[in-house]
N, C-alpha and C positions, 0 to 999 in steps of 0.2 A: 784262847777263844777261837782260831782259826783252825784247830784242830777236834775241839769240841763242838763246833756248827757243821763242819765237816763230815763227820764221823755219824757213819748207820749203825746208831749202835738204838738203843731204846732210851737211852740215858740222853742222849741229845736231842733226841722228841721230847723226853720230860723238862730239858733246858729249855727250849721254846715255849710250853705250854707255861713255865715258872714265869717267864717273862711275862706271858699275854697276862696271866690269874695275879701277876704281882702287878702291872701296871693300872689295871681295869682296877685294883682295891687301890692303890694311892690316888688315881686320879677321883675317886670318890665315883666310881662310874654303878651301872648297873649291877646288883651283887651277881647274877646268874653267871654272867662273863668271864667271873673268875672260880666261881662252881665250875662250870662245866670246864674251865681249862685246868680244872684241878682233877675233875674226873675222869678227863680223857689223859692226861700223864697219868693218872694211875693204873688206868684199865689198856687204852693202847701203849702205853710206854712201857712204864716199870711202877710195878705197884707201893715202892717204898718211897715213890715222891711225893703220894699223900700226906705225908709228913711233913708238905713245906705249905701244906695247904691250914694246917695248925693254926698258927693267926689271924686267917681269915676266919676263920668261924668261929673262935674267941672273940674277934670284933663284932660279927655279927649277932651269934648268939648272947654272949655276956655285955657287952658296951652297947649293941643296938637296937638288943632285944628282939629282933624279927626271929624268932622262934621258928615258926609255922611257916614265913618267908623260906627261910631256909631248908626247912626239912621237904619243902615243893621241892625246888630245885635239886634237892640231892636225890631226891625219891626222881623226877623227870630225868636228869641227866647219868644219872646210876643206873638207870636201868634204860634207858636209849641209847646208850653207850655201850653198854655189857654185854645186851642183847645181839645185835650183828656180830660182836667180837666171837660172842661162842656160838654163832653159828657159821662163819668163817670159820673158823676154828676147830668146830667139829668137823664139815664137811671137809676140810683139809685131812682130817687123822683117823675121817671113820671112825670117828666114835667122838663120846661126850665131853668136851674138854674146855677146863674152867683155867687158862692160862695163868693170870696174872693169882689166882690161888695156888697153882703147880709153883709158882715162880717160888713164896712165901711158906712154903710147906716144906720144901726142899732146902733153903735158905737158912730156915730160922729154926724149923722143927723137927728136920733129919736129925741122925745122930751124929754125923761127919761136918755138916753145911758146908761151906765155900775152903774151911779153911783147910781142907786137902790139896788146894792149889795153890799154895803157896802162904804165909805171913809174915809178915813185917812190922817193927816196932815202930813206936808213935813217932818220931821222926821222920817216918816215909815221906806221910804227908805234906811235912815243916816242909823237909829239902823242895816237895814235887812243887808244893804253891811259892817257895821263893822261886825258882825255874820259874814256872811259869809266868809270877803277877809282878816277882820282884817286889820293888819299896810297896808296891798295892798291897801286899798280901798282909804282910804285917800293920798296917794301917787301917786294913780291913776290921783284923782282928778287934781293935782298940778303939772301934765307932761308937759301941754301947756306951762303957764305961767314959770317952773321951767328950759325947754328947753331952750328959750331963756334967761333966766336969766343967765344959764351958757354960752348962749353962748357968753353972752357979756361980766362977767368976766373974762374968759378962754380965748377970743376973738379967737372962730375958726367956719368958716364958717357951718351954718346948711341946706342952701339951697337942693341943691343936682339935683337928677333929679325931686322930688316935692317939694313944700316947706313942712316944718314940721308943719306948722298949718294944712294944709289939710289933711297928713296923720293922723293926730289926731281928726282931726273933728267930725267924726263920732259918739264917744260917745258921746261930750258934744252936741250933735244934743239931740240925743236920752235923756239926762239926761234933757233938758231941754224941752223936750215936754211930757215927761211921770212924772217929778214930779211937775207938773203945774197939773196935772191930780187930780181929786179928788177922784175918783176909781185906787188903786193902790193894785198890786198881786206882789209876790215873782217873778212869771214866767213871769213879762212884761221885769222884765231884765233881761231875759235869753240870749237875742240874743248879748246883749254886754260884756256878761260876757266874754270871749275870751279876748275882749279891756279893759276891768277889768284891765285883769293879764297883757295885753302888757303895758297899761299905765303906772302901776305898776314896770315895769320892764325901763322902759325909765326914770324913778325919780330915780331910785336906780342909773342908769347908769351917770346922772347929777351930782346925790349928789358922786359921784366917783371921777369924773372931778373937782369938784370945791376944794373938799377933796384936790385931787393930788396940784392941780392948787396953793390953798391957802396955808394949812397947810404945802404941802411936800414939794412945792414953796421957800414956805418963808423962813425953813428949811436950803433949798439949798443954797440961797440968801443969807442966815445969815454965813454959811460956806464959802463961796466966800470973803464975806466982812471981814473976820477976819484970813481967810489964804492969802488973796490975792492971789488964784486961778482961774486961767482964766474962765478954765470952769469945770462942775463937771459931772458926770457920770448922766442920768436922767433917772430913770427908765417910764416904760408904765402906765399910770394913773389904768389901770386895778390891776397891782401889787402892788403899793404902797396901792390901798385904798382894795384890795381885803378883806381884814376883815371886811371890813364895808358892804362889799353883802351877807359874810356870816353869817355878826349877823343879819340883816335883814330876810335872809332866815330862819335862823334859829329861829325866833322870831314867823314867820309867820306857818312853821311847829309844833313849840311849841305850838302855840294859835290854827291851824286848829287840830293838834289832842285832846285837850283842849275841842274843841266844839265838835268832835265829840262823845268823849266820853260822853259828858253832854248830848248830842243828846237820844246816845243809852240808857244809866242809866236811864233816866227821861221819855222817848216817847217808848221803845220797848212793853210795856204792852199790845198793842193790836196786835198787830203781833202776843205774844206768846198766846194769848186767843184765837184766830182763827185759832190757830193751836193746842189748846186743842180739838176742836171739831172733826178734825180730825183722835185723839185719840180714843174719848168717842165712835164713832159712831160703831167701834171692839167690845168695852164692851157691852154685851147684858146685864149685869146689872144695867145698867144706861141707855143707850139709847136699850128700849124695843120695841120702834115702830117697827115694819112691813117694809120689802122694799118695794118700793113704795109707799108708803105713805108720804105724803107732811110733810115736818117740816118747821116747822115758828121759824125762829132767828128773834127778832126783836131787836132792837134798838132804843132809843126815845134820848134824847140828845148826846147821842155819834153818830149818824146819821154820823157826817162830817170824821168819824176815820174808817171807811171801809174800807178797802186796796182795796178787788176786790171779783169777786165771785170764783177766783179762788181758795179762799182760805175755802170754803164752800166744805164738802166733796164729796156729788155728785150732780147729778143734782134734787135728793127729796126734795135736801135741799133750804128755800127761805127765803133771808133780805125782813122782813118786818118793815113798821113803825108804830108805837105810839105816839100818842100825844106828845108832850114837849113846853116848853115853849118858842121856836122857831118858829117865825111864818112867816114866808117864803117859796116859792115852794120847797119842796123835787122833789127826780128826781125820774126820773119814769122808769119804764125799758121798754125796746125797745117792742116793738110789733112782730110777723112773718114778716112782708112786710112793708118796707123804704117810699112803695109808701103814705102810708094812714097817714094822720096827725093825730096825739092821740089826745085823747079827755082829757076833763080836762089839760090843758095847758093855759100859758099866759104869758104875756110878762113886767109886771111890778114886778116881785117877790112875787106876791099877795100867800097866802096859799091855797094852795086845802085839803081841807078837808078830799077827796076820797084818799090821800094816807095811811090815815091812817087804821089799822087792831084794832077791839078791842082787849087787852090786855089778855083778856081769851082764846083766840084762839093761845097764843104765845107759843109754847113748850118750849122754849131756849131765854133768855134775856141777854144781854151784856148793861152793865153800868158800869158808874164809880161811887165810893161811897165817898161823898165828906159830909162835914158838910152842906154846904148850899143845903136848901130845898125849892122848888116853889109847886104849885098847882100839878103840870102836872110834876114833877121831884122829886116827894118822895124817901125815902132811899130802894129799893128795899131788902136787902138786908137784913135788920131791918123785914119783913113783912115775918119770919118765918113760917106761915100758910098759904103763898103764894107761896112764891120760898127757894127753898134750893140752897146754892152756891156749883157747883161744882170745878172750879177753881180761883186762884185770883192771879195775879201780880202787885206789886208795880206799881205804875205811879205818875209822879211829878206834887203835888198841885200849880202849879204856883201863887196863889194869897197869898198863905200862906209862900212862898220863898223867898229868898233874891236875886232880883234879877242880880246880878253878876255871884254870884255863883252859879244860875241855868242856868245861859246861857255858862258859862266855867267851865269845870271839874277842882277843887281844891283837892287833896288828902287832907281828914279830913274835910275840912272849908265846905267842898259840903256837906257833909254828916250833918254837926254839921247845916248848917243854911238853908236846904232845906227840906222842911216838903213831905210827900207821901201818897199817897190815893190808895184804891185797886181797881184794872181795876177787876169786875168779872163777869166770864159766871153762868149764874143763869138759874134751871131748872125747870120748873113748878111742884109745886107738886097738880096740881089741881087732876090730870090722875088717882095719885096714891088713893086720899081722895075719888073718885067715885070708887074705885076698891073697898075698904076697905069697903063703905057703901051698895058695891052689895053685896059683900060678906057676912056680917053681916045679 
């Protein structure tokens, strides 16, 4: 969740908006409140989170009948929404532009869509929501089916003012059209993650009831039949089974600090190297360049562990790339003006050649130094008449780990079966061998 609130991505604005459009229809609130935060996720976020908006307007439309209700509101907030969006939007790009149509045209109706960048089979998702929700996720899953199941041994009515399948809906919508997907990203499920933790929280609430129902039930039952007591004292299902939310909670908090700590152990190495540089740029014996004059950081297979350029000292400084044996579009940096389409672009993931810097020209190199070696991915580090290492932090070899225990922090067992590789900033010493041979 802390990286899904986090994260500018579009998919995180439509997580917030899911919250606001889901709570405003549970609490029974005004219907517009969850319109319009269904229409602003779909028009400034990402336009496929209209799809979470589904149950709301089956409740509306079919259970509440506000027909014309409705169609105000989508008609007011559809087109108040839309409007500044493409007109922002144009005056950005010099010309007519209907975004959140580009997004879905391109997505769903190209001949390529998404899946040039990579798929993955329907397990992605299992493994990524056990990481991240643990015992929630699968508990999640099993709210629908688990709701009714208590309500029919329990036998108390679940109706209410919606039924409890519609209130639920919304995820298994969304789970069911995103892992049918064969392109699949961490942040396609961001926008459900909120109904993650609520599904999560409605199984605990069942398995309480049936606990009370059965176990404390029968208890009771068995006490009556052998005092021959009329009736007996019945506590609230909440307090009989309340150990059973807190081991659960407590399972869940066990396991998410678990990962996070695996997280930071195993992934912080490039954070702390991009903030060596930082450092090094004060030492005038180490970094002897000139202000203003351009520095070239480059990166050839760590390309994708860039945090930002915020993290580059000032603005002399520039991520370049090299070669690797990654052959896919790298990104490009923006141009002065939104208006002008860059050149060298395309739209099937093809490689552009032109991003890359020759290798001589790089002051500062950041790699990871692992045993496997390609063409285009030698040991930097090893090429002592090339680069000297100025700094190095651990980073976790994943192929060489066990995977459990790189994915959950174990005191001892993580340490004892996770092998580590060094993340290092490397400094050309080409500078200093032509200083040497003027000199001479």
């Amino acid at each position: 969740m802390f990286i899904s609130s986090t994260a500018f991505l579009p998919s995180t604005f439509s997580m917030y908006m899911t919250m606001v459009s889901m709570g405003a229809w549970f609490l029974g609130a005004a219907h517009w409140v969850s319109v319009a935060s269904v229409a602003a996720s779909a028009i400034v976020g990402w336009p496929f989170a209209g799809i979470l908006g589904i149950p709301i307007a089956i409740d509306i439309l079919m259970k509440k009948k506000k027909i014309l209700e409705f169609l105000k509101w989508v008609a007011i907030f559809g087109i108040g929404i839309l409007v500044p969006v493409v007109y922002v939007d144009s005056m950005a790009y010099g010309k007519i532009v209907l975004a959140p149509l580009n997004i879905v045209l391109y997505n769903v109706f190209s001949q390529h869509g998404p899946d040039i960048y990579g798929q993955e089979d329907f397990s992605y998702y299992i493994i990524n929501g056990c990481l991240n929700f643990n015992v929630v996720f699968p508990l999640a899953f099993v709210a629908l089916p688990l709701t009714y199941f208590a309500a029919y041994i329990v036998d108390i009515p679940i109706s209410g003012r919606t039924p409890a399948w519609l209130r639920l809906l919304a995820m298994y919508l969304w789970v069911a059209i995103f892992f049918l997907q064969s392109h699949k990203e961490e942040r396609f499920l961001f926008p459900i993650y909120p109904l993650i933790a609520l599904h999560g929280a409605v199984s605990v609430d069942c398995l309480q009831k049936l606990y009370c129902h059965v176990v404390v039930g029968w208890r009771y039952r068995r006490v009556q039949r052998e005092h021959s007591t009329a009736a007996m004292p019945y506590q609230h299902y909440t307090q009989s089974s309340a150990w059973l939310a807190i081991l659960i909670s407590a399972a869940f908090i066990l396991l998410s600090v678990s990962r996070s700590l695996a997280l930071y152990k195993g992934y912080h190495a490039p954070l702390d190297v991009y903030m060596e540089m930082n450092w090094l740029v004060q030492d005038k014996a180490v970094h002897s360049l000139p202000p203003g004059k351009q520095v070239n950081v480059c990166v050839g297979k760590e390309w994708y562990r860039f945090p930002s350029s915020f993290f580059l000292p000032n603005n002399d400084w520039h991520l370049q790339f090299i070669q690797s044996e990654f052959k896919g579009q790298l990104p490009k940096p923006y141009g002065n003006s939104t208006f002008v389409i860059p050149s060298h672009m395309n739209d099937m993931n093809l490689e552009e050649v032109s991003r890359y810097m020759d290798i001589k020209y790089c002051h500062y190199l950041i790699d990871l130094d692992t045993p496997q070696v390609a063409p285009h991915e030698p040991r930097y580090s090893g090429q002592q008449d090339e680069w000297s290492v100025l700094a190095t932090h651990s980073f976790l070899d994943a192929p060489r780990s066990h995977s459990l225990y790189r994915a959950f922090y174990i005191p001892w067992l993580s340490a004892r079966y996770c092998q580590f590789a060094n993340y290092n900033l490397l400094k050309t010493t080409r500078t200093k061998n032509k200083r040497t041979k003027k000199n001479s």
